[in-house]
PAZAPA-4460 file (N, C-alpha, C; in steps of 0.05 Angstrom, whole numbers, plus 32768, in hexadecimal, padded with zeros to 4 digits):
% residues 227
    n_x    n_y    n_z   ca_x   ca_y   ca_z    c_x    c_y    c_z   seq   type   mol
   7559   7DD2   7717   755D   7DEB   7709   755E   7DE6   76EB     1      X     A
   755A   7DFA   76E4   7550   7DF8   76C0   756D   7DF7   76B2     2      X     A
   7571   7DDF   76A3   7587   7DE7   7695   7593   7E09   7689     3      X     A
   75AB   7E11   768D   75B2   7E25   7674   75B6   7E1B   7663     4      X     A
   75B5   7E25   7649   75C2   7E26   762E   75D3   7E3D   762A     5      X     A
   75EB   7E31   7624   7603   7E41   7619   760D   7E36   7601     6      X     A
   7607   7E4E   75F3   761A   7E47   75D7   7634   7E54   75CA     7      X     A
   763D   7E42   75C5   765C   7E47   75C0   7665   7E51   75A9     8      X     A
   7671   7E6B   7592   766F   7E61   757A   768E   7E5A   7572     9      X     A
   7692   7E40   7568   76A4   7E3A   755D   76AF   7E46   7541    10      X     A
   76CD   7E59   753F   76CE   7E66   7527   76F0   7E55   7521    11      X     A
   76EE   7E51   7505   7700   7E47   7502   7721   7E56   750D    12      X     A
   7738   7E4B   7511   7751   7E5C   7521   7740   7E6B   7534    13      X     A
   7733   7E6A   7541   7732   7E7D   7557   773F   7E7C   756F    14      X     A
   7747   7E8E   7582   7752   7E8A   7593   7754   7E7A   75AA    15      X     A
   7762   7E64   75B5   7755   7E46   75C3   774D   7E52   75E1    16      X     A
   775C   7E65   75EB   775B   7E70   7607   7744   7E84   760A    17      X     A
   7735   7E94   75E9   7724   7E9F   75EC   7703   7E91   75F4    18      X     A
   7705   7E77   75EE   76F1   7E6A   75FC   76F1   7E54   760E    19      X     A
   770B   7E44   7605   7716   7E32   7626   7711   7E41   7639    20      X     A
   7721   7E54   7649   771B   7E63   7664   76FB   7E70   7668    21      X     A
   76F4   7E7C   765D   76DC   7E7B   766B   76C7   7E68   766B    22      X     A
   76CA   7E4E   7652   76B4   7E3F   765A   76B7   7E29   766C    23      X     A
   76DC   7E26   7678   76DC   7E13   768F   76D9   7E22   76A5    24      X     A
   76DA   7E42   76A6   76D2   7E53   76BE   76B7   7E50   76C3    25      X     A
   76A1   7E53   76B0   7689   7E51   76B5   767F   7E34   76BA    26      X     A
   7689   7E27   76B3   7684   7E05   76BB   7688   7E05   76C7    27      X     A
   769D   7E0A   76E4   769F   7E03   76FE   768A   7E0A   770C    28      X     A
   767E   7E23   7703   7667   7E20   770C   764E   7E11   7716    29      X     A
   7651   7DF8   7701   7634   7DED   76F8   7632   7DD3   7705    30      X     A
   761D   7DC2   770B   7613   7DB2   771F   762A   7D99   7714    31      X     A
   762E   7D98   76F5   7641   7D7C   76ED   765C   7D7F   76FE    32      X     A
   765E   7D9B   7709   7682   7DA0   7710   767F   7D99   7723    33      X     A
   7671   7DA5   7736   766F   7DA9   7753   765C   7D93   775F    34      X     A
   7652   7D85   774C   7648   7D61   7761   7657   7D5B   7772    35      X     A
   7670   7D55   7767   767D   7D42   7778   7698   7D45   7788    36      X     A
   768D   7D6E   7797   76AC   7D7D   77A5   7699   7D8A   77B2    37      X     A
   767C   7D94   77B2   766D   7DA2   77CB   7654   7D97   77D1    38      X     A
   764F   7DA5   77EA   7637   7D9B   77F3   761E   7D9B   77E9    39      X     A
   760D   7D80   77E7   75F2   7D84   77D5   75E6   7D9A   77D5    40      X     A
   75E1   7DA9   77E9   75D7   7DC6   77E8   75E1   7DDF   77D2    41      X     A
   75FD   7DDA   77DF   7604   7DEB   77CB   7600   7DE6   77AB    42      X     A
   75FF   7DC2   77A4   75FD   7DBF   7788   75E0   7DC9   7782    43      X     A
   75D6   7DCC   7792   75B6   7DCD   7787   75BF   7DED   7783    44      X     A
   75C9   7DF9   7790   75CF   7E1E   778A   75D3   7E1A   7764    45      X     A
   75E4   7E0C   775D   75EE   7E0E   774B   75E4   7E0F   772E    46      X     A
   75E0   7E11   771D   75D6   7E12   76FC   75E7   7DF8   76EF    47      X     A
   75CF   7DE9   76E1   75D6   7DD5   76D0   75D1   7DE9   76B3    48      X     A
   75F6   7DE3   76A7   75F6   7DEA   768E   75FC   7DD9   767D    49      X     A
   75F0   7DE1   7663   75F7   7DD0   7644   7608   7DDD   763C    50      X     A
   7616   7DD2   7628   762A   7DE6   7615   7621   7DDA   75FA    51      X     A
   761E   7DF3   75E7   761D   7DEB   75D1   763A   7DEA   75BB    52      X     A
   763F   7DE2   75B7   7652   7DEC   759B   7652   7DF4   7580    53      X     A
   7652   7E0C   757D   7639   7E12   755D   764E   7E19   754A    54      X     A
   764A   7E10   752F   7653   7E1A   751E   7646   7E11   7501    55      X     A
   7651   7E1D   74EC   7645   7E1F   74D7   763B   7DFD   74C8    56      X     A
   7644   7DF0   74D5   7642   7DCE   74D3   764D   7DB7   74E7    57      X     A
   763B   7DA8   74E9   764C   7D91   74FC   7645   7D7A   74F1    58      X     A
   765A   7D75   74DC   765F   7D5D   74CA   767B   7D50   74CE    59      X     A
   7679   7D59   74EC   769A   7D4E   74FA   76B6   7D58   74F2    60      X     A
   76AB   7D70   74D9   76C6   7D81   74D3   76D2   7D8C   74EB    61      X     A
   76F2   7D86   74F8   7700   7D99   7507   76F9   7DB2   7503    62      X     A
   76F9   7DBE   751A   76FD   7DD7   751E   7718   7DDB   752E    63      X     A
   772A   7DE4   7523   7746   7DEA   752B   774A   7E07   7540    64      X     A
   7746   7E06   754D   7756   7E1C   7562   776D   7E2B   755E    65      X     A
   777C   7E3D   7563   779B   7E45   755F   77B0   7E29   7579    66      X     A
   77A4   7E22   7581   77AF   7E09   7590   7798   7DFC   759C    67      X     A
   77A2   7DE2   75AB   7787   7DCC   75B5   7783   7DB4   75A5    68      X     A
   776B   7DAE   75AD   7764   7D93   7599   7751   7DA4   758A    69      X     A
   774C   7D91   756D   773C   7D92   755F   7718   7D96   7569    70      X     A
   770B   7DA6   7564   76F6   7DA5   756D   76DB   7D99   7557    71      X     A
   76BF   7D97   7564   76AC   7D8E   7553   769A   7D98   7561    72      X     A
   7688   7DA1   754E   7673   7DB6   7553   7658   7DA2   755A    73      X     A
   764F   7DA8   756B   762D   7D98   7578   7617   7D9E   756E    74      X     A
   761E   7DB6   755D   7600   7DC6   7551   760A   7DD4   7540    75      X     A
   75F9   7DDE   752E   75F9   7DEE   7510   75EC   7E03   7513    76      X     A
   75EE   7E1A   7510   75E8   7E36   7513   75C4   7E2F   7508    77      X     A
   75BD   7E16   74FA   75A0   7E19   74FF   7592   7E0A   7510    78      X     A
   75AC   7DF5   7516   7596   7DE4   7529   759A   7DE1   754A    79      X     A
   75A7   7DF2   754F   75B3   7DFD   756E   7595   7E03   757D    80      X     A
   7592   7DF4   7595   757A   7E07   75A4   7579   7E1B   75AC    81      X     A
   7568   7E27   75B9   7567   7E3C   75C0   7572   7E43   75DA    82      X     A
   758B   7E5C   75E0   75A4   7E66   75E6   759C   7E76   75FB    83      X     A
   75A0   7E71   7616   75A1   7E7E   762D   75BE   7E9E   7623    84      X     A
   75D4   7E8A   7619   75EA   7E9F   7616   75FA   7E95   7600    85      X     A
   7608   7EA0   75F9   761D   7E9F   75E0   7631   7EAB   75EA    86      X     A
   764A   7E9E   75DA   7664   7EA6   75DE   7673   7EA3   75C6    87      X     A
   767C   7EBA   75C3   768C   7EC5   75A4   76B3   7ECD   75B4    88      X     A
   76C3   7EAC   75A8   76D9   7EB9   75A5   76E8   7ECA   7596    89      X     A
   76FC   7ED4   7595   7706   7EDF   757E   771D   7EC5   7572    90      X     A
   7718   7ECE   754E   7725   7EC7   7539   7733   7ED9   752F    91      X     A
   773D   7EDA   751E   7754   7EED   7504   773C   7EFD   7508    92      X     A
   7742   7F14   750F   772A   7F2B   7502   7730   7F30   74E4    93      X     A
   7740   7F31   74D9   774B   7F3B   74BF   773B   7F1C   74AA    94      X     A
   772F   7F03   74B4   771E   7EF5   74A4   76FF   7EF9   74A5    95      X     A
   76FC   7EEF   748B   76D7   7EF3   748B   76CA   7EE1   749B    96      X     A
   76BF   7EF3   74AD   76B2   7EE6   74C2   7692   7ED6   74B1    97      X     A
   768E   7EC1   74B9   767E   7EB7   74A7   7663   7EC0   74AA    98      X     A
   765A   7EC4   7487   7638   7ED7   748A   762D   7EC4   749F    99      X     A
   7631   7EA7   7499   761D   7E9A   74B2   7620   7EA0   74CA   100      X     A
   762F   7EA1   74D4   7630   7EA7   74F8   7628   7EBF   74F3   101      X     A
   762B   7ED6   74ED   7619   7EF8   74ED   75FE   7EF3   74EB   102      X     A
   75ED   7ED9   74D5   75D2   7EDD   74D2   75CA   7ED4   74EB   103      X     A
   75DA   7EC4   74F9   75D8   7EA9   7514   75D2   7EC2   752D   104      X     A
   75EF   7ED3   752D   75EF   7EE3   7542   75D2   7EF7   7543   105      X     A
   75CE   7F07   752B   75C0   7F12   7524   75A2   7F0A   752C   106      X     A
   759C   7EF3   7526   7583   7ED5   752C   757F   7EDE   7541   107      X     A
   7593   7ECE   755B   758E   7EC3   7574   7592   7ED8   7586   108      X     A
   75A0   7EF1   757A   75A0   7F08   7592   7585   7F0B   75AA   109      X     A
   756C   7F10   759D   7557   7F19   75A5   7558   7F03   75C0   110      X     A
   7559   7EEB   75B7   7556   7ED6   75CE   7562   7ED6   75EA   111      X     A
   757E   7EE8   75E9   759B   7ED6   75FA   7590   7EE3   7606   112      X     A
   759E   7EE2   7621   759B   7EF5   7640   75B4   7F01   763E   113      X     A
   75C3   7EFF   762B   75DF   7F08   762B   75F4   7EF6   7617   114      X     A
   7603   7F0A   760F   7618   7F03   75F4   762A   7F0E   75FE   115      X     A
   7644   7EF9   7601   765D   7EFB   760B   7678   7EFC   75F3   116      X     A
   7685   7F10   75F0   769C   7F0C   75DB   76B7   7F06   75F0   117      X     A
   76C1   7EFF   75E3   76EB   7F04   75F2   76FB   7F0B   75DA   118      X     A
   7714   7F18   75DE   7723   7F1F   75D2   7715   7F30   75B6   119      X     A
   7722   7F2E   759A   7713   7F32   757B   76F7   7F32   757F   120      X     A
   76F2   7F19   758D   76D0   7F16   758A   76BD   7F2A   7585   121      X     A
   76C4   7F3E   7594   76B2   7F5D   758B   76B4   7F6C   7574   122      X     A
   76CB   7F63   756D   76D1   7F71   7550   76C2   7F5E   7540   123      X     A
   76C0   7F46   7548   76AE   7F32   752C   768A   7F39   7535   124      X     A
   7687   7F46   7548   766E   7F4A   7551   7669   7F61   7544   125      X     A
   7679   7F6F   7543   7679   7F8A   7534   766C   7F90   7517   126      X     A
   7669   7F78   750B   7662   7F63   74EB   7641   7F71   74F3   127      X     A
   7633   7F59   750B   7620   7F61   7507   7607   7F7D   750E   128      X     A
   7618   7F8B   7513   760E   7FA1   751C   75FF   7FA5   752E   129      X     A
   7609   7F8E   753E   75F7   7F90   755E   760D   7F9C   7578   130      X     A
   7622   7FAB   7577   7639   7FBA   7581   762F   7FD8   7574   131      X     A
   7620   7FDB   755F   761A   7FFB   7562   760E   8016   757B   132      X     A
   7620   801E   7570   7618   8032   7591   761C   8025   75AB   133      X     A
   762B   800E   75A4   7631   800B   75C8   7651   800F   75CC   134      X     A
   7654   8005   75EB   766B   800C   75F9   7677   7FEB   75F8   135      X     A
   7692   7FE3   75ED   769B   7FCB   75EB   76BF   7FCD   75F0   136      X     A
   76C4   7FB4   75F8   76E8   7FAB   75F7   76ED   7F9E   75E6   137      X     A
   7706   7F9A   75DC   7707   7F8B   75C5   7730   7F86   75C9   138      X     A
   773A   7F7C   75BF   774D   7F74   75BC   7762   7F8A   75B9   139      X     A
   7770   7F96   75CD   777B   7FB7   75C5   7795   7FB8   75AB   140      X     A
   77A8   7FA1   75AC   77B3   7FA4   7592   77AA   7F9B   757D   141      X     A
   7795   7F8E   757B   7789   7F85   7561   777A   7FA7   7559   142      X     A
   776A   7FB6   756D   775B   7FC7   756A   7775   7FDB   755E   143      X     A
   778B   7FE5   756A   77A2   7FF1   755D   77A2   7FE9   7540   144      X     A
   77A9   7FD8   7541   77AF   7FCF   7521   77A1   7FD8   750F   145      X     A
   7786   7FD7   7510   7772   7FD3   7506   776C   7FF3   74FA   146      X     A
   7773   8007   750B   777B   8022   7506   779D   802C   74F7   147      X     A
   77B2   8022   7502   77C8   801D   74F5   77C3   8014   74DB   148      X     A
   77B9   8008   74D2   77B6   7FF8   74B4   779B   8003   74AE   149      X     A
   7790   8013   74B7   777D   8026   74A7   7760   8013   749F   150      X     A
   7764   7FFE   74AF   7748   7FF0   74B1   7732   7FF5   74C7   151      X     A
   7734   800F   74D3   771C   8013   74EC   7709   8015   74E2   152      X     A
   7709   8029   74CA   76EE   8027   74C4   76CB   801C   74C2   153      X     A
   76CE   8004   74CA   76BC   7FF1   74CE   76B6   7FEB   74E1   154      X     A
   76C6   7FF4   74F9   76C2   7FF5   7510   76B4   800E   7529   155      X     A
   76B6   8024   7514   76B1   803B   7521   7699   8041   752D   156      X     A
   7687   8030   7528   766A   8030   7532   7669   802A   7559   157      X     A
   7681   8023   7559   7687   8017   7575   7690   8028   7585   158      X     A
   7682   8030   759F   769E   803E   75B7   76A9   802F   75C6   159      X     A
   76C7   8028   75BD   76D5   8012   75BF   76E3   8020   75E2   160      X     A
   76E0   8012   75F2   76F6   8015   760A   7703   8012   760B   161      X     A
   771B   8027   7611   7734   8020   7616   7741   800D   7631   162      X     A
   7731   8014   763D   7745   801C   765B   773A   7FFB   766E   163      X     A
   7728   7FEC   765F   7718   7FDB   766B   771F   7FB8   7664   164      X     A
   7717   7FA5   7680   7728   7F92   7678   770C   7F86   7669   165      X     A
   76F3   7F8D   766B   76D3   7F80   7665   76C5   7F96   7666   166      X     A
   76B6   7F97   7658   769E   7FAB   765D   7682   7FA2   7652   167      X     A
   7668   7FA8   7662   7652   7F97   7666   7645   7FBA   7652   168      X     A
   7630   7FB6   7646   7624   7FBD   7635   7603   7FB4   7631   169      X     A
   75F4   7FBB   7649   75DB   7FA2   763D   75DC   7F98   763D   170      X     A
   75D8   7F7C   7630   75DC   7F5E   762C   75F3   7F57   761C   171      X     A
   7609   7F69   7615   761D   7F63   7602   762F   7F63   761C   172      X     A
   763E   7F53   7616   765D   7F50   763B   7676   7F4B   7623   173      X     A
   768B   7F5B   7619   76A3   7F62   7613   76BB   7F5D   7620   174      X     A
   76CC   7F48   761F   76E6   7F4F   7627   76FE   7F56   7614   175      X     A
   770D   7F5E   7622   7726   7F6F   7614   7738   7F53   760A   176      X     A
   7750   7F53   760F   7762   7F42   7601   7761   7F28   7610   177      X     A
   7764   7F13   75FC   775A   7EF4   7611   7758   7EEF   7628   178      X     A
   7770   7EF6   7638   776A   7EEB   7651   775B   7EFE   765B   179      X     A
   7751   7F10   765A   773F   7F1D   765B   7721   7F0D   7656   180      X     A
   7723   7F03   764E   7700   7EF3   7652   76FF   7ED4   7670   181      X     A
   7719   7ED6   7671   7717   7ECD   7695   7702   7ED5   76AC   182      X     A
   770A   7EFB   76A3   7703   7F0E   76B5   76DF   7F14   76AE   183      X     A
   76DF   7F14   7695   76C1   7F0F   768B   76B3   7EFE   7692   184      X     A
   76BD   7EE9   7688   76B1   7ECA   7699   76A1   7ECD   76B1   185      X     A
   76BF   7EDC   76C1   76BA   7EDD   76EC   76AD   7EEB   76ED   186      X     A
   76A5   7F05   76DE   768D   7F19   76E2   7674   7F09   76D6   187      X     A
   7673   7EFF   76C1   7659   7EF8   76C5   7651   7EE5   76D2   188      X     A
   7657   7ECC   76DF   7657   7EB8   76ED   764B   7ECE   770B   189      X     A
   7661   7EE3   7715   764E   7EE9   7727   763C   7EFB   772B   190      X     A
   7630   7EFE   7714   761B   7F11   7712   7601   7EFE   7708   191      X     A
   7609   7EE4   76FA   75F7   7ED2   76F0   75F4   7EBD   770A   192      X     A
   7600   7EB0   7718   7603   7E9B   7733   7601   7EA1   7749   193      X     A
   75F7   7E8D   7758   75F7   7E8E   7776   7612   7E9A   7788   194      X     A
   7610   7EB5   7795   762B   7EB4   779B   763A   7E99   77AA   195      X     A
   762C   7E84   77B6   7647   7E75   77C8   7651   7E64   77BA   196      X     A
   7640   7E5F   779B   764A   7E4A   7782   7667   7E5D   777A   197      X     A
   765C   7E7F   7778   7673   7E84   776A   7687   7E8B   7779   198      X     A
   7681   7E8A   7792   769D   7E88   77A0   76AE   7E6B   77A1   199      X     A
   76A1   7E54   77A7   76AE   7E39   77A4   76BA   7E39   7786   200      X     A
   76A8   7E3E   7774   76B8   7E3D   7759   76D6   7E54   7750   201      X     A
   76DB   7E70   7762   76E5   7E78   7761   7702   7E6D   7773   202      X     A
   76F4   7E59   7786   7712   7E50   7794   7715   7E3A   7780   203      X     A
   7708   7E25   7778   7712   7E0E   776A   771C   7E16   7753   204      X     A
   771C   7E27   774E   7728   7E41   7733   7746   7E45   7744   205      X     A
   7748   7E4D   7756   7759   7E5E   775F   7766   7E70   7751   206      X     A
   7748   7E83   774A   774A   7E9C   7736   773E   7EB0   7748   207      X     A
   774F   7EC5   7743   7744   7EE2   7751   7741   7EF3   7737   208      X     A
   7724   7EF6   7730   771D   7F03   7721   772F   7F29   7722   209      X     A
   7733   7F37   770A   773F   7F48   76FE   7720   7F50   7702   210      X     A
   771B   7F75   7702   770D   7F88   7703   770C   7F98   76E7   211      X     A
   76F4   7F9A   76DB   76F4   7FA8   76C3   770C   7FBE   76C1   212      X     A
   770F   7FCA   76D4   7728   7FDE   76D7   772C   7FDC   76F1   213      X     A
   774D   7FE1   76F8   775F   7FF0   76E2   776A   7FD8   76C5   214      X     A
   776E   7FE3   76B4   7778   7FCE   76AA   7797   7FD9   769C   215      X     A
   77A6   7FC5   76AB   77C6   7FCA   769D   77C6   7FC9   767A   216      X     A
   77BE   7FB7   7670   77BF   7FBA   765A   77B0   7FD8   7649   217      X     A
   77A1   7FEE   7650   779C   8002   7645   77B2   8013   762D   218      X     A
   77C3   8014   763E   77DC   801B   762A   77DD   8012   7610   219      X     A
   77DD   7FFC   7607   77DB   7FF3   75E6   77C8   8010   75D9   220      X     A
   77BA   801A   75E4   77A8   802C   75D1   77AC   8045   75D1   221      X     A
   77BB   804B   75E8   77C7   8066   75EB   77CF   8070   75CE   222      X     A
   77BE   808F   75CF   77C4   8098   75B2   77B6   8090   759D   223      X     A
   77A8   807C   759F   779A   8075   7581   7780   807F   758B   224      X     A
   777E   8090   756F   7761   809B   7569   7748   808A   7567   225      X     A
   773A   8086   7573   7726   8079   756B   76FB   8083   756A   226      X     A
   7705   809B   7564   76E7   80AE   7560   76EA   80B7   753C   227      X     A
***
């Protein structure tokens, strides 16, 4: 089976759970996990993936997480191959998201089969104006705030969901507040994989995927205007 390419983008402080959990969820998936716990058959079901790690340089500068180890980027927003998928955690929305990753995102859109955010992430997607006119999740008290402190404005191009733990958009896939991209992860894994890979990987998980709705957390938005 043909390698995937997944690329990762590494943003400085970004959130460690916004891309730890779904990229060890989607790895269980993949023929390196499952060699050596199922049957050859089933590994052949499975997808051999790469991971890239992209960011604005890899001259072995850390990239710091809000917790974790130090990270180091595998590729440079020019010299990354070419991206089956991407994955955008969220950082501080309130920092400048760097022009380079927007020209990057902006670049490699046309290519992906799909662009995945968690948490903020949509709000930094929001930069490049590839969230216009669509339907997205995003982080519901950051999204509060963001109206409370009279910074929505930049955002309004968006019809932001309330009530949702992910929401799929075309090739754009949105989750709401971090652990929320768990649930993202598990939807796309089984809409992208063999179902009996993603059932083995869902027990060696011993995760029961969450449903775009209902979602308990809705409430944070109750009341805030957002048209």
């Amino acid at each position: 089976m043909k390698a995937i390419q997944i690329g990762v983008l590494l943003l400085h402080s970004y959130q460690w759970l916004d891309l730890v959990g779904p990229v060890d969820y989607i790895q269980t998936h993949s023929q390196k996990f499952l060699g050596d716990v199922a049957p050859p058959a089933l590994v052949a079901k499975a997808p051999n993936i790469t991971w890239h790690y992209v960011s604005e340089s890899n001259d072995f500068s850390p990239i710091v997480a809000t917790s974790g180890p130090p990270q180091i980027a595998t590729a440079t927003f020019e010299k990354v191959p070419k991206l089956d998928y991407l994955i955008i955690p969220g950082a501080d929305v309130y920092h400048k998201f760097p022009p380079q990753a927007t020209k990057f995102i902006q670049t490699r859109f046309p290519e992906l089969k799909a662009l995945l955010t968690v948490c903020v992430g949509s709000l930094h997607l929001v930069q490049t104006g590839l969230l216009d006119g669509k339907r997205a999740a995003t982080n519901k008290y950051a999204l509060r705030l963001t109206v409370e402190q009279g910074k929505y404005q930049q955002f309004r191009n968006v019809s932001w969901v309330k009530d949702a733990r992910f929401v799929v958009d075309g090739k754009i896939w949105t989750a709401a507040g971090v652990t929320a991209g768990l649930d993202l992860a598990a939807e796309f894994a089984r809409v992208t994989f063999d179902p009996e890979v993603n059932k083995l990987a869902s027990e060696l998980f011993e995760y029961q995927a969450n449903p775009a709705r209902p979602d308990p957390f809705k409430y944070l938005l109750d009341g805030v205007k957002l048209d």
